[in-house]
C-alpha positions in Angstrom: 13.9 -30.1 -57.0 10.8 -27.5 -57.8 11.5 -25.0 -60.4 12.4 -21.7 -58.4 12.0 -19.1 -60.8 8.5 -18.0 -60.3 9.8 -17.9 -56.7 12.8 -15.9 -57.1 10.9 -13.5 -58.9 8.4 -12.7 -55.8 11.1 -12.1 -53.8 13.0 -9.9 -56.0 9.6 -8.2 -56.7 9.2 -7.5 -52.6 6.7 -10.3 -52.3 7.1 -12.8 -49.4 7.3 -16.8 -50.2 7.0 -20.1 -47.7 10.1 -21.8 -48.3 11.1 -25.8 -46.4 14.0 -26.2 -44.5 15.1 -28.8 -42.6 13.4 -27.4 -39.3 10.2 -25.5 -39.9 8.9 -23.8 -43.1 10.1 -20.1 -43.3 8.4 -16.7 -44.7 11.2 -15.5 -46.6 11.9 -11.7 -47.6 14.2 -10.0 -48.9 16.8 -9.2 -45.8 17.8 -5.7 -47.5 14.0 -4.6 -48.8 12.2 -3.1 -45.5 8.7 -3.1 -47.3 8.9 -6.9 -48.0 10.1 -7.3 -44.2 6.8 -5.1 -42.9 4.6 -7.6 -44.9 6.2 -10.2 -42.7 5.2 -8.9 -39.6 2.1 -7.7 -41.7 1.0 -12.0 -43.0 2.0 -13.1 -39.7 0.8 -10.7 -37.2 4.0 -10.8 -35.3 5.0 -8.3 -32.8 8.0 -6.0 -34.4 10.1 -6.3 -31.1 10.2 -10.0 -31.9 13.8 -10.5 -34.0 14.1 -12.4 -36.9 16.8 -14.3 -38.6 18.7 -14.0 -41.6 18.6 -17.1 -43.5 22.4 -17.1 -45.7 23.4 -19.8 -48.3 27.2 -19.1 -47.9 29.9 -18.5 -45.3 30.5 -15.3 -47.4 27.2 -13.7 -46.5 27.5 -13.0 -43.1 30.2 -10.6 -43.1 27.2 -8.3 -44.9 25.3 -8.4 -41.4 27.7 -9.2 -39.0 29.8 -6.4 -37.8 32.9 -9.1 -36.1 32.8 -12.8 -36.2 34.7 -14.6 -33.4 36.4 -17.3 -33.3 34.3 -19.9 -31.9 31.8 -18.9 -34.4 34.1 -20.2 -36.8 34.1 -23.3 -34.8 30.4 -23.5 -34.9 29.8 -22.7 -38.4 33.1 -25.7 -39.1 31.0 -27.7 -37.2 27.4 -27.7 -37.9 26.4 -25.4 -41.1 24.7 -25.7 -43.0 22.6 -26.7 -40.2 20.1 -26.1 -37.4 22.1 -23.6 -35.6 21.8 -19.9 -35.4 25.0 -17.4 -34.5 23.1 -14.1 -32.6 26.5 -12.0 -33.3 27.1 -7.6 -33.2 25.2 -6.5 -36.4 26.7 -3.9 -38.8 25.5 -0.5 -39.0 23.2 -0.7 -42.1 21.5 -3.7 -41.5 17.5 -2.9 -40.9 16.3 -2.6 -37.5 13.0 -4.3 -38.8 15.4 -7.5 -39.1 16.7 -7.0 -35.9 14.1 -5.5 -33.5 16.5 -2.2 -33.1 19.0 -4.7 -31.2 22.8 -4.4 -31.9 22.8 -7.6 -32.7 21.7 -10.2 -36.0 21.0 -13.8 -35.6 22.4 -15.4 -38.8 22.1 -19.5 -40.2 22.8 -21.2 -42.9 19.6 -23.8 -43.1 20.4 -27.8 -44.5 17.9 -28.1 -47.2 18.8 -28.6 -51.0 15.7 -26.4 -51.6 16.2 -23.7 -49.3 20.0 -23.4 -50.1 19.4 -23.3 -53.8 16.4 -20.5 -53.4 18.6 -18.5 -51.1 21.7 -19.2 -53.4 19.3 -16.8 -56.0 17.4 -14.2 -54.1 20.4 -13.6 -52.2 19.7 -13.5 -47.5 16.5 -14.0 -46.5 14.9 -13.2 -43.6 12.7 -16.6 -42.9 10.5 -16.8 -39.7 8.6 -19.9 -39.3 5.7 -19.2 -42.0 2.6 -19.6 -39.8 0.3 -16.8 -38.1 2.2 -15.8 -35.4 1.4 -17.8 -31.9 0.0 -21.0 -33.8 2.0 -24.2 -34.2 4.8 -23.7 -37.2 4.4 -25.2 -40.1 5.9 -28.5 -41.0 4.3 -29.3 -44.1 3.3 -27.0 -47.4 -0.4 -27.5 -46.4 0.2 -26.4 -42.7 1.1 -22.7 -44.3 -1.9 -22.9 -46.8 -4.0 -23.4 -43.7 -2.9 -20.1 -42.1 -2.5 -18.1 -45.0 -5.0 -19.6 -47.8 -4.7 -22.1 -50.7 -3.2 -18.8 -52.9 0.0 -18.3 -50.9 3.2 -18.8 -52.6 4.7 -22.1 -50.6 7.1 -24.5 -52.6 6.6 -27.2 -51.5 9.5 -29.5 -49.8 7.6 -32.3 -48.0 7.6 -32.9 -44.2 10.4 -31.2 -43.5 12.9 -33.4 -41.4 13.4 -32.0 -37.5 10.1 -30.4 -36.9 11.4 -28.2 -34.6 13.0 -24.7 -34.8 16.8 -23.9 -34.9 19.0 -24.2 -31.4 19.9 -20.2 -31.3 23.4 -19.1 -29.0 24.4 -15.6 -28.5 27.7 -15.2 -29.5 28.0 -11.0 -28.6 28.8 -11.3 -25.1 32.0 -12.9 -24.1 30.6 -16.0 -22.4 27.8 -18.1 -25.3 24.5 -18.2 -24.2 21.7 -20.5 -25.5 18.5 -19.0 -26.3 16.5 -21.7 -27.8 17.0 -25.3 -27.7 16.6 -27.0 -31.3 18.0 -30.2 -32.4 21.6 -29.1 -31.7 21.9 -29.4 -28.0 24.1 -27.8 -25.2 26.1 -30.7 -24.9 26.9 -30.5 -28.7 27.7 -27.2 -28.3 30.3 -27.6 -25.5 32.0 -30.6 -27.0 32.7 -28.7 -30.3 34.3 -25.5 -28.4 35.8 -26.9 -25.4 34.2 -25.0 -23.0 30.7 -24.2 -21.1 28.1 -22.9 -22.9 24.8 -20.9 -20.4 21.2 -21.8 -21.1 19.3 -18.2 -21.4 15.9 -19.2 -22.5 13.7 -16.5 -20.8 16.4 -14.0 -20.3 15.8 -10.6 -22.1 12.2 -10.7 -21.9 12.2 -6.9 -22.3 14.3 -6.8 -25.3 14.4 -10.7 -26.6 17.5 -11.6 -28.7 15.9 -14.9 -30.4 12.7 -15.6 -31.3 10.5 -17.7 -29.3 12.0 -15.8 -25.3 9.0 -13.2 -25.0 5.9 -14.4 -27.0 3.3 -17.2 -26.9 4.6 -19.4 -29.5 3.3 -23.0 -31.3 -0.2 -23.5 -29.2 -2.9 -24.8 -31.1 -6.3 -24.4 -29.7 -6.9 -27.8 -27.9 -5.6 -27.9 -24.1 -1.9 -29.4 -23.8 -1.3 -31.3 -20.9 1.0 -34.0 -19.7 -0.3 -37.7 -19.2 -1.3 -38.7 -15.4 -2.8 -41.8 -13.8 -6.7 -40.5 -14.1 -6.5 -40.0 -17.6 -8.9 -43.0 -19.7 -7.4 -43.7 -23.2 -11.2 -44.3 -23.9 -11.9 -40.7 -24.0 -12.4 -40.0 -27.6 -12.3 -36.5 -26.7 -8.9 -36.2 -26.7 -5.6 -37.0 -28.4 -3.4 -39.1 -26.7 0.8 -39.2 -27.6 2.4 -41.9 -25.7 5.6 -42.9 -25.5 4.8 -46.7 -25.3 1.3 -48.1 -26.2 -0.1 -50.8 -27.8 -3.6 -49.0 -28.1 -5.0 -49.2 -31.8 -7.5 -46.5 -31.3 -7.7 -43.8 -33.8 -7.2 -41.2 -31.0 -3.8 -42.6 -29.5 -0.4 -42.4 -30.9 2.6 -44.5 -30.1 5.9 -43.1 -30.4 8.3 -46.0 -29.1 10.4 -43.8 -27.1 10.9 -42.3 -30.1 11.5 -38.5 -28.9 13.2 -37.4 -32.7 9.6 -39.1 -34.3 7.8 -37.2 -31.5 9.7 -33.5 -32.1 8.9 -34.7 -36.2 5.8 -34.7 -35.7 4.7 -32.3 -32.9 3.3 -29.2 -34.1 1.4 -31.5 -37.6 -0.3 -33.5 -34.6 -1.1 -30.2 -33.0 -2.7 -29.2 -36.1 -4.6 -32.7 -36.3 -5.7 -31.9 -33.3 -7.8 -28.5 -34.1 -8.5 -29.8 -37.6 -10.1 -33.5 -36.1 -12.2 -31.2 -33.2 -10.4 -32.7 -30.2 -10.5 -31.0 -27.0 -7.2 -31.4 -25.6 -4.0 -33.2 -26.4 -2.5 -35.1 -23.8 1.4 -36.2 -23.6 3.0 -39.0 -21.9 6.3 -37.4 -20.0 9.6 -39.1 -21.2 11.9 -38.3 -18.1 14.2 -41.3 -18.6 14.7 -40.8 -22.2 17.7 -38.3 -23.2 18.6 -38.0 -26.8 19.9 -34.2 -27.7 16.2 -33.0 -29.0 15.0 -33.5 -25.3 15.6 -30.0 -24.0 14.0 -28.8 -27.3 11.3 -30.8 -27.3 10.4 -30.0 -23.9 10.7 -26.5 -24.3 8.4 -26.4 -27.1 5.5 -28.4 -24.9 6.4 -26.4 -21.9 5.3 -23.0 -24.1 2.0 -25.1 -25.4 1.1 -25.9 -21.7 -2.3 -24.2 -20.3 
């Protein structure tokens, strides 16, 4: 495990630091230090009506942000923290509307990563959005971050990390649970664990977003996404094929074996291959028959890439 110290120190200095976790790579700051929260927004170039979410290393923690926690968020948290799932619950009076967008409300998770869990254990809550310039494909790997921020930045370095793709966030204020963005976690997860229906909300509050990733442009890299159809040549080197079944060994086709949890892995570093190797567009073979839990995620993700 990397020696944190140097790390710890940034943070309790107001600095910002790249930190893996098991979905994306986050820009942590200090969840209590509004200065260190502006040079998020600041690095990234995010829009400050854009929520973030507090990143906690203990159960404990959350009662600091979260003015009531229900039940079923007890059931949740049982369930699947530390883990890709983030609780949107009411937000106590004195935590930063720079955290929160000016909501009454906080999203809150408890990432699985040794690394991250250990780092957080030390500075204390973090605010983590995914660490990459704000619209652009998150960052997966150490050197994804260095590309949008510069060789310089202060990353530690976890590997790949192991989903790829962002947490699954529910709203728990209202009294019926809402999903507003699909990760790894799925609906049907969800449900099982509490007994009950849970609502898909991806694109609701548009005006006023509770999650990240429900108003903005998010992951695109600058070749064209599009989905596979019957005109399209393999032997057009101009583009960057991901297929779900192919026994192509050119250098511009991937094969994923109908391997959707390989394919959400790898998503937004192939994006990045993409720009990096000059292609044009990247082209994706639709998996409609193919269900595992990341689907809805997955597709959710490609859908927001789609021009």
């Amino acid at each position: 495990m990397a020696n944190l110290d140097t790390y710890v120190r940034l943070i309790e200095a107001g600095e910002i630091v790249a930190f893996p976790t098991e979905t994306v790579y986050g820009l942590g700051a200090d969840a209590w230090n509004p200065s260190a929260i502006q040079k998020v927004f600041e690095v990234k170039g995010r829009p400050s009506d854009n929520p973030l979410i507090v990143h906690v290393s203990s159960e404990e923690q959350i009662h600091d942000f979260a003015e009531k926690i229900p039940p079923i968020a007890h059931t949740l948290i049982e369930k699947f923290w530390p883990g890709p799932l983030s609780l949107v619950m009411k937000k106590k009076a004195d935590v930063l509307d720079a955290v929160t967008a000016g909501l009454q409300t906080v999203a809150i998770r408890m990432p699985n990563h040794p690394t991250a869990l250990d780092f957080i254990s030390k500075t204390g809550p973090l605010v983590a959005p995914s660490a990459n310039k704000s619209g652009r494909p998150s960052p997966t790997k150490a050197e994804h971050v260095h590309s949008d921020f510069g060789a310089g930045f202060p990353v530690i370095d976890g590997e790949a990390t192991e989903i790829g793709l962002e947490s699954t966030v529910i709203d728990l204020s209202e009294p019926f649970p809402a999903i507003l963005r699909p990760g790894s976690i799925s609906r049907k997860h969800i449900e099982e664990a509490l007994g009950m229906e849970v609502y898909e909300s991806f694109f609701h509050h548009l005006k006023n977003p509770r999650s990240p990733g429900q108003k903005y442009s998010h992951y695109k890299p600058a070749a064209e996404v599009r989905w596979l159809t019957d005109t399209d040549n393999l032997q057009n080197s101009s583009t960057l094929f991901l297929l779900m079944d192919s026994d192509s060994e050119a250098s511009n086709v991937v094969s994923y074996r109908n391997d959707l949890n390989q394919l959400a892995k790898e998503l937004y570093d192939r994006y990045r291959q993409a720009d990096h190797e000059g292609y044009e567009s990247i082209v994706i073979e639709p998996f409609e028959t193919i269900d595992p839990p990341i689907k809805s995620a997955l597709l959710n993700r490609i859908e927001k890439t789609l021009k």
